[in-house]
C-alpha positions as CSV (number, residue, x, y, z in Angstrom):
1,X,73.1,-4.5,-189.1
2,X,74.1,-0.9,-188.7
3,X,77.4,-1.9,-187.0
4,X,78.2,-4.0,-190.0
5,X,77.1,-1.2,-192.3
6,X,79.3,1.6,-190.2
7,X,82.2,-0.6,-191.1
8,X,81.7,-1.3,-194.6
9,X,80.8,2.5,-194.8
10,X,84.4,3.2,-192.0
11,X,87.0,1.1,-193.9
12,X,87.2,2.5,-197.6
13,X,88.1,5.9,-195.7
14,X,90.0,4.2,-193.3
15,X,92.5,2.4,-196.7
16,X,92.3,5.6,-198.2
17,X,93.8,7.0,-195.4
18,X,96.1,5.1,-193.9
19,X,97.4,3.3,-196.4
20,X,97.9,6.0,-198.9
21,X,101.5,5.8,-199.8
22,X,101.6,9.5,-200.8
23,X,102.1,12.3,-198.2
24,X,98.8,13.6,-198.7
25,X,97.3,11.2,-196.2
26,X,96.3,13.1,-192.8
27,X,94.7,11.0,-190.7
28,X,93.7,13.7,-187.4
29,X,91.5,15.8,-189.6
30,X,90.9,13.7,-192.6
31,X,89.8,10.1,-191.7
32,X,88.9,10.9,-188.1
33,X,86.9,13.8,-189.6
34,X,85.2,11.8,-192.3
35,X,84.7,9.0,-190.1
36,X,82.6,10.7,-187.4
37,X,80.7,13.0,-190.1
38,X,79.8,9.9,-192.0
39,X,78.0,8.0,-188.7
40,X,77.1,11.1,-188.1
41,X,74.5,11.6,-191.2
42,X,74.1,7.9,-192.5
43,X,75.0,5.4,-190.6
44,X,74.1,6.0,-186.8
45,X,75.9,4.2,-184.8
46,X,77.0,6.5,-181.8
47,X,74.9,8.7,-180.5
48,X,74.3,12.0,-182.0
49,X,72.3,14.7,-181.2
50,X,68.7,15.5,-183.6
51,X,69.8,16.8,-186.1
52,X,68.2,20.5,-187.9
53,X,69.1,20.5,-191.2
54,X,68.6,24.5,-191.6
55,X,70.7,25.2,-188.7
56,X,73.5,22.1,-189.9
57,X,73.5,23.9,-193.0
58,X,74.0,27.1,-191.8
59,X,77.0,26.1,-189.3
60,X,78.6,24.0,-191.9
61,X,78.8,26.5,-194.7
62,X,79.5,29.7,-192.0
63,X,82.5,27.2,-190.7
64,X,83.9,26.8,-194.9
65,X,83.6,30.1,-195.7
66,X,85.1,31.9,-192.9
67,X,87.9,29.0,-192.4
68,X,88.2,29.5,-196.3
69,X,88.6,33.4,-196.3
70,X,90.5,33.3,-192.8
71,X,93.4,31.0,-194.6
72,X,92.6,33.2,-197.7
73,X,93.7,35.8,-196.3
74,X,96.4,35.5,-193.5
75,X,98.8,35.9,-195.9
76,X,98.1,37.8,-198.4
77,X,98.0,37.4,-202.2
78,X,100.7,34.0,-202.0
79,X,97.6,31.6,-200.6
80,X,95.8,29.8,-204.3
81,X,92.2,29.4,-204.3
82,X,92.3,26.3,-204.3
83,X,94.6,25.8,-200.9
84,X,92.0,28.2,-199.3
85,X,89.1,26.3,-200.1
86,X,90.5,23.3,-198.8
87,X,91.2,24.6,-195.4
88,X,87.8,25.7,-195.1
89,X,86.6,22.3,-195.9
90,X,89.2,20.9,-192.9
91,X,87.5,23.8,-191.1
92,X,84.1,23.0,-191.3
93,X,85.0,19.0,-190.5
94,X,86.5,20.4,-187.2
95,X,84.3,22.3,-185.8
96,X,81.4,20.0,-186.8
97,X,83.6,17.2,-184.8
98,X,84.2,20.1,-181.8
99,X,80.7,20.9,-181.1
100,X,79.6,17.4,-180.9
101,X,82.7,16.1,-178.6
102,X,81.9,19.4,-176.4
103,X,78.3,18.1,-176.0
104,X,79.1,14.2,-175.5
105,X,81.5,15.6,-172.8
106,X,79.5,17.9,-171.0
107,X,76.6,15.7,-171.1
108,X,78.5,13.1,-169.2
109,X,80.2,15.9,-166.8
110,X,76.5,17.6,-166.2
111,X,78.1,20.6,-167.0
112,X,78.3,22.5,-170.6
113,X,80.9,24.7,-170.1
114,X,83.0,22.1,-169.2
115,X,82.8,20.1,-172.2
116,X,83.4,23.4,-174.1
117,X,86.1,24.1,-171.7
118,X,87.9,20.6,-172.4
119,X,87.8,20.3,-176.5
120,X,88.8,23.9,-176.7
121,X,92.3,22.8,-174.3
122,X,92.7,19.5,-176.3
123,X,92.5,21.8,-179.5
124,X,94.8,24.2,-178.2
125,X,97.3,21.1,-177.3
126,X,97.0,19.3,-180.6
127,X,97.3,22.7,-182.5
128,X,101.1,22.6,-183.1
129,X,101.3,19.1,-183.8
130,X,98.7,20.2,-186.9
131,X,100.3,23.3,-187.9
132,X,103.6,21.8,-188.1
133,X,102.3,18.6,-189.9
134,X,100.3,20.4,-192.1
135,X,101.7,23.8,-193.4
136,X,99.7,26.0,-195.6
137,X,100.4,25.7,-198.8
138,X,102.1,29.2,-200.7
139,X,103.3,30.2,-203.9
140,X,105.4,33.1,-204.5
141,X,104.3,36.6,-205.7
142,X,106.5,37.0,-208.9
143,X,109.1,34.2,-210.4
144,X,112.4,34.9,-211.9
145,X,111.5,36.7,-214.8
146,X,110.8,39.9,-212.9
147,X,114.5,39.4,-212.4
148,X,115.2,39.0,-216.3
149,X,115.8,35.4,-216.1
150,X,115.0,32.9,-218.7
151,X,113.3,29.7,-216.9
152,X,111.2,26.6,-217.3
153,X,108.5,25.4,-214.9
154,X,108.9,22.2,-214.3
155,X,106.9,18.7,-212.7
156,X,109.1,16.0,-211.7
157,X,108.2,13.0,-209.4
158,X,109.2,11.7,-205.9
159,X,110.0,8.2,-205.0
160,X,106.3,7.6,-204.1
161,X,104.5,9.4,-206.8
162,X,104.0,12.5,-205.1
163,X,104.3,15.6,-207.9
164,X,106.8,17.8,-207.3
165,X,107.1,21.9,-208.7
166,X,109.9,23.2,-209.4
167,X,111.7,26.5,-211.0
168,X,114.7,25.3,-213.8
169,X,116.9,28.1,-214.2
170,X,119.6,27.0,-217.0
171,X,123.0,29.0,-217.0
172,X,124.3,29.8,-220.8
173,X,127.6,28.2,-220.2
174,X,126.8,26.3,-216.8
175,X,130.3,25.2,-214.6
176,X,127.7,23.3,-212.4
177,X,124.1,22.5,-211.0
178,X,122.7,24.0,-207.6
179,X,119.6,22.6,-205.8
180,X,118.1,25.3,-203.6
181,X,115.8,23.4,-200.3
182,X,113.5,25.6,-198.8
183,X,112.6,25.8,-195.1
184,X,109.3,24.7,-193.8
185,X,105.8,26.3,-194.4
186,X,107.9,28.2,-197.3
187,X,108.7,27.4,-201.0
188,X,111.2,27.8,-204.0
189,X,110.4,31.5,-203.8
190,X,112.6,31.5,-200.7
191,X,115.1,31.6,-203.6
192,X,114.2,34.7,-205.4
193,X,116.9,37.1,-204.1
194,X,119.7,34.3,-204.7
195,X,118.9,34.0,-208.5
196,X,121.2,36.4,-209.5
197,X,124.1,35.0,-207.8
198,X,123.9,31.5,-208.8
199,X,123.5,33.1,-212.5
200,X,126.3,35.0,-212.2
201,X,128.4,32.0,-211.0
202,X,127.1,30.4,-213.9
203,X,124.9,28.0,-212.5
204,X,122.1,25.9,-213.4
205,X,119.4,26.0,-211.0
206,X,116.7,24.3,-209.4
207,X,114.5,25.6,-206.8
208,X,111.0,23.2,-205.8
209,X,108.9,22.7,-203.2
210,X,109.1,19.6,-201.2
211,X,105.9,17.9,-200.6
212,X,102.9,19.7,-199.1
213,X,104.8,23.0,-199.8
214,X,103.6,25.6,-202.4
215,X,102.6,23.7,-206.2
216,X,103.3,20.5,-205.1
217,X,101.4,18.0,-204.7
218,X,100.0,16.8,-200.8
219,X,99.0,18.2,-197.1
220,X,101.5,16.9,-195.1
221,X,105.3,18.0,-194.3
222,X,106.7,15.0,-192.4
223,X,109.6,17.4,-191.6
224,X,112.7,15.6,-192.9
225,X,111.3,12.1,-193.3
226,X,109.8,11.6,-196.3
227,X,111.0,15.0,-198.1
228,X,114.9,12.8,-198.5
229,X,112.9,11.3,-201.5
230,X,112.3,14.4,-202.6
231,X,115.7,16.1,-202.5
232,X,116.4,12.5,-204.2
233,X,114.0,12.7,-207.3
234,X,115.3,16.4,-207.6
235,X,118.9,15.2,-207.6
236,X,117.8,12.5,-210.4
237,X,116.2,15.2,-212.2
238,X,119.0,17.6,-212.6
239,X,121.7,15.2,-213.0
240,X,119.6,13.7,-216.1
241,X,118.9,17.7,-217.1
242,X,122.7,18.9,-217.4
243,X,124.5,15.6,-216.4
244,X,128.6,15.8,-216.1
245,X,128.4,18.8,-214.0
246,X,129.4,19.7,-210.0
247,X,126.7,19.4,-207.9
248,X,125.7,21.8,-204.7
249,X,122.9,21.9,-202.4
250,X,121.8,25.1,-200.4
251,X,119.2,24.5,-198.2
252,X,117.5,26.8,-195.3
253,X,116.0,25.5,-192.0
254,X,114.2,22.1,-193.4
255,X,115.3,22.1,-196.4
256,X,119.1,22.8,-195.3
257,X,118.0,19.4,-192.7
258,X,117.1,17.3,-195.8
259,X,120.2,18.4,-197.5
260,X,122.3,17.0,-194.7
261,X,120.2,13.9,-194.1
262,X,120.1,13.1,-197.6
263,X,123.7,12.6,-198.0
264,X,124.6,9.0,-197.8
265,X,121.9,8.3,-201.0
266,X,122.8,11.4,-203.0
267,X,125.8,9.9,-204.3
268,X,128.6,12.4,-205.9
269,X,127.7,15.9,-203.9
270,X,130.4,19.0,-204.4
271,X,129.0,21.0,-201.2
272,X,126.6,21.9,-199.1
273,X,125.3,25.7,-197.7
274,X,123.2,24.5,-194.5
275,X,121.1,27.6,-192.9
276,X,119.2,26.9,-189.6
277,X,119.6,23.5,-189.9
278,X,118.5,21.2,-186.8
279,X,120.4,18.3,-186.2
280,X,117.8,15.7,-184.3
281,X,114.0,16.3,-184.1
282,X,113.0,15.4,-181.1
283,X,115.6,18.1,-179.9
284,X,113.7,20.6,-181.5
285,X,110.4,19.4,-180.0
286,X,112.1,19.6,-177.1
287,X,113.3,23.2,-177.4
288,X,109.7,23.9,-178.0
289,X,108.2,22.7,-175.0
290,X,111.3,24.2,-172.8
291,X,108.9,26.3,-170.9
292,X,107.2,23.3,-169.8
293,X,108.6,21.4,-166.4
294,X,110.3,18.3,-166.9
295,X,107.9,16.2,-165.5
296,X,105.3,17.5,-167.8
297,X,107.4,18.2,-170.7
298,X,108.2,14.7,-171.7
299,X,104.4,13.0,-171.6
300,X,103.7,16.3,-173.8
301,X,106.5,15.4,-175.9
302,X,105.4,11.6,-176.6
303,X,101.7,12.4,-177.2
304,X,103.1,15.1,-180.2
305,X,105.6,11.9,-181.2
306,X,102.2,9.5,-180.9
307,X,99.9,12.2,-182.6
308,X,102.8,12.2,-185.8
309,X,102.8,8.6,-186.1
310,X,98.9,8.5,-186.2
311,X,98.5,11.6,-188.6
312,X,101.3,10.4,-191.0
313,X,103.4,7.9,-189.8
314,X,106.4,10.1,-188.8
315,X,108.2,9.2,-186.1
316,X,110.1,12.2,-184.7
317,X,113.0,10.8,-182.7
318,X,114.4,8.7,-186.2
319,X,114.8,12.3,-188.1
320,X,117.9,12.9,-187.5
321,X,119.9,15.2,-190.1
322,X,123.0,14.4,-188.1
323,X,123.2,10.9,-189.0
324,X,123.8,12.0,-192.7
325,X,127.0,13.3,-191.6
326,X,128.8,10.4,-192.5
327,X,131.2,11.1,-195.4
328,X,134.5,12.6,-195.4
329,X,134.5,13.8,-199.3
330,X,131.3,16.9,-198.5
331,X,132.7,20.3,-197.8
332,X,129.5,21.7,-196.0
333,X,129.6,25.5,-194.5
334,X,127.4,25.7,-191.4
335,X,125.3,29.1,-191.2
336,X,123.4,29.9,-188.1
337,X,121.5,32.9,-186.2
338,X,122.9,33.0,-182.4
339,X,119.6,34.6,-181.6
340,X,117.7,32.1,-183.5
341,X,114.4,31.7,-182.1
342,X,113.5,28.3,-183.5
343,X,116.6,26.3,-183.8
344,X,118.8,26.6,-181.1
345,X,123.0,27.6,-182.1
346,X,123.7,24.3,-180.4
347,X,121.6,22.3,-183.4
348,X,124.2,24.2,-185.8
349,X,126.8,23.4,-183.1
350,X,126.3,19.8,-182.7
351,X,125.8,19.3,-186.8
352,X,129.3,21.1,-187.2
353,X,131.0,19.1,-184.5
354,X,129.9,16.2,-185.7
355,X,130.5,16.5,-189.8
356,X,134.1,14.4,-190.5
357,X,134.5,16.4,-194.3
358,X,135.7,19.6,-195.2
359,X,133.8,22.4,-193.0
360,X,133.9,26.1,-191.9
361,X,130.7,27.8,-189.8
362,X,129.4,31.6,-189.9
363,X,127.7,31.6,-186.3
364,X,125.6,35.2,-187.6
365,X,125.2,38.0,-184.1
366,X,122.3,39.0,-183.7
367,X,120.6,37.0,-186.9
368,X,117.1,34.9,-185.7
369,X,116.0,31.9,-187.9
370,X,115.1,33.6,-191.0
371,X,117.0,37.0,-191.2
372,X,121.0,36.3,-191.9
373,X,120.0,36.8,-195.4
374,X,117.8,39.9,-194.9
375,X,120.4,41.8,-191.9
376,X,123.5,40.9,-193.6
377,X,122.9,40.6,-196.8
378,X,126.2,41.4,-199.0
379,X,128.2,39.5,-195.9
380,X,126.0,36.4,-196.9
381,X,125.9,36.9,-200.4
382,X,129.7,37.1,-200.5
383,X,129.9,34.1,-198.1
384,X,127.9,31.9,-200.0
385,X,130.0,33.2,-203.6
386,X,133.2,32.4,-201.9
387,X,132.1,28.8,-200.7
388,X,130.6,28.3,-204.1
389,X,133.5,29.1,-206.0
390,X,135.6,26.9,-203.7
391,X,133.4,24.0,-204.2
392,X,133.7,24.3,-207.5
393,X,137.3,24.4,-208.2
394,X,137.6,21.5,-205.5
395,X,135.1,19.6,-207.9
396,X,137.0,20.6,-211.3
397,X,140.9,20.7,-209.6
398,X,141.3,23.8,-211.5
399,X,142.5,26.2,-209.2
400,X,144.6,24.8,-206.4
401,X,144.8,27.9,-204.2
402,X,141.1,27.3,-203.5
403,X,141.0,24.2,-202.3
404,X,138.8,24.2,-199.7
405,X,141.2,20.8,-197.7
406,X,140.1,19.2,-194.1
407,X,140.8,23.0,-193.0
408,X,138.3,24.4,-190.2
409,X,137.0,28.1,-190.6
410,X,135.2,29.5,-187.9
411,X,134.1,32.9,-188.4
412,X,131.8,35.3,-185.9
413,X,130.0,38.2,-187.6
């Protein structure tokens, strides 16, 4: 009877879960946590140990309010409430999950320590695969009116349902629309300090955060997968917003990833500005684990594949930016850090080698994954005009001088 009861009781969390079309399903914390805390207080079924309620009480709530205040405060004053409180929640389901998997295994290996020993490795292993999946949520200090700009916040839907935030910045007398893609774990404030040159190129902008990224709605960043029907509802919205005009997308790290993978459904696109972009997932994962040997590295590799698939249903080796590049009508201009820490030169490499439109690359010296814009700032600034502007009078014919051709441009800072 209890078995039948544990799955009446297991498969509402279980549908809720899985089958949740939107991105905020996570199954590793969420429905594995749920699962196992809910047998463990009504239903029974595995063994538990007694249980003390003034001592579950007191770990449970010690676990949610320092996870809460830990996330709270690791980066300061851009973390909401709300995103704080719900990491101390995941918190306390984790540890609660920890101690009793430390005492299952070190009851069966007659040794404490050892079960200890064993959940704190696996915890270390799986950490990654979490972080990445599951970004914490930000939101930016100040908006663009401590810059004097006139704006609108705006909510817009994905493909799926999933609520999308966004910054609509209109341009008096707008020659075109510009989608700024932020890179991952950040969000449209990643666009702050490049307000006032898309407003002085007269430029309607929009800058949002892709799903499980600052306002918007969900958990989980499937890193390029699912965040194409983003960069697709965001296309749909600004097209209905200021339709007629030239569009161009500048994206950085993921969101310059997106940008390229998005491509072949994005219909009429005027350019491109792709920072840091990768160009095949399971490369990256790869570069990530390069310190591993060979023989290790690839199991290591598959369980992180197996463990996105479970979590979310993101298979790493089918995101693949690259594959976007399959039109000859783009112009993209490939920006990357030679130093970059995260995303190896040979992802920008490879994605530049393999575009068959209009291109030019600015491989940065001494630049890492997130500081072109930061070291070199009018450089970039004047970069990023220029390609703009060419974009633009490619899109309108106006100015034939500009016109950005098949030509390649490779320049080293």
């Amino acid at each position: 009877m209890n078995r039948t009861i544990a799955i009446l009781c297991h498969l509402p969390i279980f549908a809720a879960v899985i089958g949740n079309s939107h991105s905020t399903s996570e199954f590793l914390v969420a429905g594995f946590g749920l699962s196992l805390l809910l047998d463990r207080y009504i239903v029974r079924v595995f063994r538990w140990r007694p249980i003390s309620w003034k001592r579950e009480i007191g770990l449970r709530v010690g676990s949610f309010v320092v996870g809460s205040l830990f996330f709270y405060f690791i980066r300061p004053g851009i973390v909401p409430t709300g995103e704080a409180i719900y990491r101390g929640v995941m918190t306390c389901f984790a540890c609660a999950i920890a101690e009793q998997l430390s005492l299952w295994i070190g009851e069966l290996l007659r040794s404490r320590w050892v079960g200890i020993g064993i959940v704190g490795a696996s915890i270390v292993a799986i950490s990654p695969a979490v972080v990445f999946l599951h970004p914490l949520h930000t939101v930016p200090k100040r908006g663009p009116e401590s810059l004097g700009l006139a704006f609108e916040d705006v909510r817009f839907s994905s493909d799926d349902g999933t609520k999308l935030a966004g910054w609509l910045i209109p341009a008096e007398h707008a020659r075109g629309n510009i989608i700024f893609c932020h890179g991952h774990g950040r969000c449209r404030g990643q666009a702050l300090s490049l307000l006032p040159l898309y407003h002085s190129l007269d430029l309607n902008v929009l800058a949002f955060d892709f799903r499980g990224h600052g306002d918007s709605e969900g958990h989980v960043s499937t890193l390029g997968d699912r965040e194409v029907a983003d960069l697709r509802a965001a296309t749909r919205y600004v097209r209905e917003r200021f339709p007629g005009r030239p569009l161009i997308l500048a994206g950085v790290s993921l969101g310059a990833a997106v940008s390229l993978k998005s491509l072949p459904e994005l219909g009429q696109v005027d350019g491109v500005w792709s920072e840091g972009a990768f160009a095949r997932l399971d490369h990256e994962i790869d570069h990530e684990f390069q310190w591993l040997p060979h023989a290790l590295r690839i199991p290591v590799e598959r369980m992180y594949y197996l463990l996105g698939w479970i979590d979310c249903r993101m298979w790493a080796p089918r995101v693949n930016p690259v594959d976007g590049l399959t039109r000859d009508d783009v112009p993209i201009s490939f920006c990357h850090g030679r130093k970059d820490e995260l995303v190896p030169l040979s992802e920008g490499q490879t994605l530049y080698d393999c575009d068959r439109g209009p291109k030019q690359c600015w491989w940065v010296e001494d630049a890492t994954h997130y500081n072109v814009r930061q070291r070199y700032r009018d450089e970039y600034q004047r970069r990023l005009g220029d390609f703009i502007c060419t974009c633009l009078a490619r899109a309108g014919k106006s100015t034939p001088h500009l016109d950005f051709g098949r030509s390649i441009v490779e320049d080293h800072h």
